[in-house]
KENUFI-764156 format. One line per 10 residues: for each residue x, y, z of C-alpha. Coordinates in steps of 0.25 Angstrom, whole numbers, plus 5000, padded with zeros to 4 digits. Layout:
residues N
X,Y,Z  ...
END
This chain:
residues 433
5122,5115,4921  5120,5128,4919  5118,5135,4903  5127,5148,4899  5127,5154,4887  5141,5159,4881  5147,5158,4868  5154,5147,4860  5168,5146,4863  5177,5146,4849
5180,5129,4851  5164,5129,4853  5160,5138,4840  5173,5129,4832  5164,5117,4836  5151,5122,4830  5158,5127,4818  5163,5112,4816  5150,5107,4819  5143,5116,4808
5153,5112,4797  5150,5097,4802  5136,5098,4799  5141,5104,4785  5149,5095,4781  5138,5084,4786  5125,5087,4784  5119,5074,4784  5121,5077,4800  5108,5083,4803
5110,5091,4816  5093,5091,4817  5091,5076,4815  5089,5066,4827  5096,5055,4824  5100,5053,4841  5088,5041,4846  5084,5049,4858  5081,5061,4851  5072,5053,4841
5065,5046,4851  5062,5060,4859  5057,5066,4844  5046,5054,4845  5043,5054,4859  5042,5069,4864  5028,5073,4861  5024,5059,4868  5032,5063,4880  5026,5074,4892
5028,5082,4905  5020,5077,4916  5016,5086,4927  5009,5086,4939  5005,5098,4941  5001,5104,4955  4986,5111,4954  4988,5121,4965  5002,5127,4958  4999,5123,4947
5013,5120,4943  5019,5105,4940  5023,5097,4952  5029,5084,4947  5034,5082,4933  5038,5069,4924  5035,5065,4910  5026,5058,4903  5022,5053,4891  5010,5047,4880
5008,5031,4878  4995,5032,4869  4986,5040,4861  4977,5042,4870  4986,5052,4877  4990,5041,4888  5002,5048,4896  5010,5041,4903  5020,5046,4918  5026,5039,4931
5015,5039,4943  5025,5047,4950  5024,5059,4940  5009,5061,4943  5008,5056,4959  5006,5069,4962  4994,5069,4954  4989,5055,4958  4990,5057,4973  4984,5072,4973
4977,5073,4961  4968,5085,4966  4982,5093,4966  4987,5088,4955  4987,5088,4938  4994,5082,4929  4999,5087,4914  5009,5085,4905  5017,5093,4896  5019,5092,4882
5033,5096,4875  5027,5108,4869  5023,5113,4883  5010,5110,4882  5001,5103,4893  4990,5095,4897  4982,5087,4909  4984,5072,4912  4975,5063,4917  4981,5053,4925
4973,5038,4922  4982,5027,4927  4993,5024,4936  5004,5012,4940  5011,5016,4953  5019,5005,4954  5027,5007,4941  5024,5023,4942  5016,5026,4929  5005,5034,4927
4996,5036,4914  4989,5048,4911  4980,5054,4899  4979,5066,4891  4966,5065,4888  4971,5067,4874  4975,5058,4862  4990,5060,4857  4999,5056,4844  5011,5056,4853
5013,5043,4863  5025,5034,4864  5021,5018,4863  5024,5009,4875  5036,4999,4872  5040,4989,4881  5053,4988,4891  5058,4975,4887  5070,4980,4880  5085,4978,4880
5094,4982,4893  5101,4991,4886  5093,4998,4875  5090,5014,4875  5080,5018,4881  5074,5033,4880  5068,5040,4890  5059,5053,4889  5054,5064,4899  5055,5080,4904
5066,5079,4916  5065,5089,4926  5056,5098,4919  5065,5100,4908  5058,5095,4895  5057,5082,4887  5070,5076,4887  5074,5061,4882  5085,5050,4890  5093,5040,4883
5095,5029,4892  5096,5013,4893  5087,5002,4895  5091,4992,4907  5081,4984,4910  5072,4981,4921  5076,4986,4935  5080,4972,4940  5077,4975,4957  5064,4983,4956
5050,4980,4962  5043,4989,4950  5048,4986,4937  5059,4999,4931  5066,5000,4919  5080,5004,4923  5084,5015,4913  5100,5020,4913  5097,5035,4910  5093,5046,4920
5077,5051,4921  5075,5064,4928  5064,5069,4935  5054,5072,4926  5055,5063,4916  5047,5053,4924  5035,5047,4917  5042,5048,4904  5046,5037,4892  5056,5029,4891
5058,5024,4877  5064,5013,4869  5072,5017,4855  5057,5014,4847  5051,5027,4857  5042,5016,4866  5041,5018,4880  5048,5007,4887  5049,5014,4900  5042,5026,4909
5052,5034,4917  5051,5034,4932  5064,5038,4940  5080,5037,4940  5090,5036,4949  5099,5043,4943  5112,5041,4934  5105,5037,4924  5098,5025,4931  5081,5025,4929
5070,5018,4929  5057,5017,4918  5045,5011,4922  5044,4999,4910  5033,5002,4900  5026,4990,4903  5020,4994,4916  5016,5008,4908  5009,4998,4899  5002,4991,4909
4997,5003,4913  4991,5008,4901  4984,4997,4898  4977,4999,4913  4974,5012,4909  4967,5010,4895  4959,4999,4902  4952,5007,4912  4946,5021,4916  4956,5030,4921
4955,5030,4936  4948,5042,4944  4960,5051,4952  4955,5045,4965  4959,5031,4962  4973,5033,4960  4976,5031,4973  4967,5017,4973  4976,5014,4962  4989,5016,4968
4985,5008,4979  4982,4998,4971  4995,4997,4962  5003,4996,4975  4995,4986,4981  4995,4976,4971  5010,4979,4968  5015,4978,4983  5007,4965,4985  5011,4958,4974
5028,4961,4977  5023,4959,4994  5017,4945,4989  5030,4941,4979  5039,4946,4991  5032,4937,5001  5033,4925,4992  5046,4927,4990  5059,4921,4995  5067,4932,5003
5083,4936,5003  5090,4936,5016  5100,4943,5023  5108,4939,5035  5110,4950,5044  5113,4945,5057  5110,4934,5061  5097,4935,5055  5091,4932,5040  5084,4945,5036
5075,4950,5022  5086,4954,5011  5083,4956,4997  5067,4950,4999  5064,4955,4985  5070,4959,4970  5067,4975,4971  5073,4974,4988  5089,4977,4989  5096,4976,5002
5108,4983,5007  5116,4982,5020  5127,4987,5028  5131,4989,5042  5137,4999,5052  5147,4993,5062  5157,5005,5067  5171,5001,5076  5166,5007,5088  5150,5003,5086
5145,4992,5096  5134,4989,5085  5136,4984,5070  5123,4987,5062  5120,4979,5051  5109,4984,5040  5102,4978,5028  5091,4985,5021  5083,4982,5009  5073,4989,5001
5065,4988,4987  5070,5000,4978  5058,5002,4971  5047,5011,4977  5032,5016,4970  5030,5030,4970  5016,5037,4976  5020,5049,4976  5032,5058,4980  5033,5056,4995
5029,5042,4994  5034,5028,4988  5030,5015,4991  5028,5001,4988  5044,4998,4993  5052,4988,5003  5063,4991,5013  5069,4983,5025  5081,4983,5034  5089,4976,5044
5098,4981,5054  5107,4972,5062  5112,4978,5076  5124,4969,5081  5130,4974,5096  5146,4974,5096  5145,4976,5111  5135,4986,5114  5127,4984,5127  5113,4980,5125
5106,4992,5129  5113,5001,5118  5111,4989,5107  5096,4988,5112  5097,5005,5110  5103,5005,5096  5092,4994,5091  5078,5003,5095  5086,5014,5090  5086,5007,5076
5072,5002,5078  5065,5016,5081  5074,5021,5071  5067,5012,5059  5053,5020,5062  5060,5034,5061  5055,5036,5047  5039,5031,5049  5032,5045,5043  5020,5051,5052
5007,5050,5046  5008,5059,5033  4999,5060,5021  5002,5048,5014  5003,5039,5025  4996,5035,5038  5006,5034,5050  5012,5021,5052  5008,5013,5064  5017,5002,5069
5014,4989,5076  5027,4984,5084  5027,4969,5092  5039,4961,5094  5039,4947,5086  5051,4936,5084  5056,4933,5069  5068,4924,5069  5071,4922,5082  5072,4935,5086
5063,4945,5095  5059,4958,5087  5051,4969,5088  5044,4974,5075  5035,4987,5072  5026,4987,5061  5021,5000,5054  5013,5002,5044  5005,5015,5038  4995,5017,5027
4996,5024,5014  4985,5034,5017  4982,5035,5000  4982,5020,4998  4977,5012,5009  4980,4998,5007  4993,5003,5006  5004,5003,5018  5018,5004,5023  5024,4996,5034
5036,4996,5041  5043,4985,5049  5053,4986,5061  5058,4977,5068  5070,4975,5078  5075,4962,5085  5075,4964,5100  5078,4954,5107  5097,4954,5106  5103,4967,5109
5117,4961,5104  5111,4961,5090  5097,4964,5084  5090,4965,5070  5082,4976,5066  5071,4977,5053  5063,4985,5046  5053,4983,5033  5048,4995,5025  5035,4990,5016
5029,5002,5009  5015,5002,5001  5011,4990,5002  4996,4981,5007  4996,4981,5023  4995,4964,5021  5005,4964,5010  5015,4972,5018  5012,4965,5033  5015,4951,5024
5029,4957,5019  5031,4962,5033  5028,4948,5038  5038,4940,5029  5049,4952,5030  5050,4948,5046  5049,4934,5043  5061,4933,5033  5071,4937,5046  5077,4926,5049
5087,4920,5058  5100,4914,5053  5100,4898,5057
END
């Protein structure tokens, strides 16, 4: 919306004039007093509350923006990892300030990391008067919630929102938060009615649906911190590595001793809904005229970890795709199923900077009764190198009235870990009895 400047209209000056004898007849009604709860708790909380920037060294101009914000005395800051990733992957191109209301600036030095739940801990170097105090999350679905931050460059701003809950289907723990963050306020507080931090924004969907990390896993982290040296720029990526690691192999080892869903598709039993954070869709494409009915279910985990712009890791996806002929000659069914299959590897990215080229294995192998060929791929992260993605593909070949095509996506995790998931995945299809 665009501002103009014109003059008052007469029903626009009747309505001030009204409001001026108003405040005469009342003055017990302060104009200048802040008796609204979002306004008191911005009073308290602004001088704790920052700009984050990374700032490119060869412009020297900001490159990523978010907000941030002080948790001790000490001049402990708090951000998301994903505000300063630029910085953590390239930090011989990189710095990182922060801005204070009054315009003023300083350096941060970055000492700890969590990129599972996307928080980072910085310093100042400098003790402050001014921090928030850390509550805890374990409050009403419900209550009010407050959440600080400078959106889109435009100053410090608050949100009123509501509290509600703990996303029930999510692989890393989020506070679903009915208000709308915008870009920029990333990294900020989220406080209870008291002004303690329950939550650190990290992202939204839109119409007033986001998502906080909980305050505990800030807490957590802080504690590591304190306990320890600050760790040398080089180990970041060690530590990164690390985190996914030990996060990926504990959810691979809970999945694999777990009981899985099934769908029937077919005439076959294949992997539905295997874990809580993994949803499944379907639908199917069967024209008049068509001599072919297709029949497709995917599934995929909605959560994702964040590296670093181009890159997200640590997720699940899988589909099925059921070909049944109504008719169609063999040679044209056979044609339709290789154009599928070839078509699953269409996306497989050439040797780029952040991962080495995928190379694929392909065999044929029996699972359920049925002849199938199945590719292997699997490439290296070339930044963390116990860490890998693989991709599966696999196609029934041995009816051409019907056939049953696969594929598993496993992204970031141990090469064992991920053959294992692999291994079970192909296992759980099934033939109906």
């Amino acid at each position: 919306m665009m501002n103009s400047s014109r003059p008052a209209s007469g029903r626009n000056l009747l309505c001030c004039f009204v409001l001026v004898l108003s405040l005469a007849l009342f003055p017990g009604n302060d104009a200048g007093a802040i008796t609204d709860e979002g306004a008191d708790i911005f009073e308290q909380s602004k001088k704790s509350v920052f700009q984050i920037r990374v700032i490119d060294l060869a412009s020297d101009e900001k490159s990523t923006t978010g907000s941030g914000f002080y948790i001790s005395p000490q001049g402990h800051m708090i951000t998301n990892y994903h505000v300063v990733s630029e910085y953590v992957m390239k930090p011989d191109r990189y710095s990182i300030k922060f801005i204070n209301e009054d315009g003023t600036s300083g350096d941060l030095s970055l000492l700890g990391i969590d990129v599972i739940h996307d928080l980072a801990i910085l310093t100042t170097g400098q003790e402050t008067d001014f921090f928030l105090r850390l509550g805890n999350s374990q409050i009403f679905k419900g209550e009010r919630i407050f959440s600080m931050g400078n959106p889109h460059d435009l100053g410090m701003s608050i949100i009123e929102g509501t509290f509600n809950g703990l996303m029930e289907k999510s692989m890393y723990r989020k506070i679903l938060f009915s208000a709308s963050l915008n870009p920029g306020m990333s990294g900020g507080p989220a406080l209870n009615r008291n002004g303690e931090v329950v939550g650190i924004n990290v992202s939204t969907m839109g119409n007033d649906v986001s998502f906080l990390v909980p305050v505990e896993f800030l807490t957590a982290l802080y504690h590591d911190v304190k306990a320890q040296v600050a760790s040398p720029v080089a180990e970041w990526e060690s530590i990164i590595e690390k985190q996914l690691l030990s996060q990926q192999d504990q959810f691979i080892a809970d999945l694999l001793a777990s009981e899985w869903e099934h769908l029937t598709l077919g005439d076959m039993f294949i992997p539905g809904e295997i874990a809580v954070p993994i949803k499944c869709w379907g639908n199917s494409m069967d024209k008049e005229k068509e001599l072919m009915v297709k029949v497709r279910t995917s599934c995929s985990s909605e959560d994702s970890v964040y590296l670093n712009h181009e890159v997200y890791t640590a997720y699940y996806s899988f589909w099925f795709l059921h070909h049944t002929s109504k008719g169609m000659n063999t040679f044209r069914f056979y044609n339709h199923l290789v154009d599928d299959y070839v078509g699953a590897f269409s996306y497989y990215d050439e040797d780029d900077e952040f991962f080495t080229k995928f190379q694929c294995r392909n065999d044929f192998v029996k699972i359920a009764g049925r002849n199938w060929k199945a590719a292997l791929c699997v490439r290296k992260y070339k930044k963390f190198q116990q860490l890998f993605d693989l991709n599966l593909v696999m196609s029934t070949v041995d009816e051409f009235d019907n056939g049953l095509m696969g594929a598993f996506v496993v992204r970031g995790v141990g090469k064992k870990a991920g053959q294992a998931l692999i291994r079970r995945f192909m296992e759980e299809i099934q033939c109906q009895k």
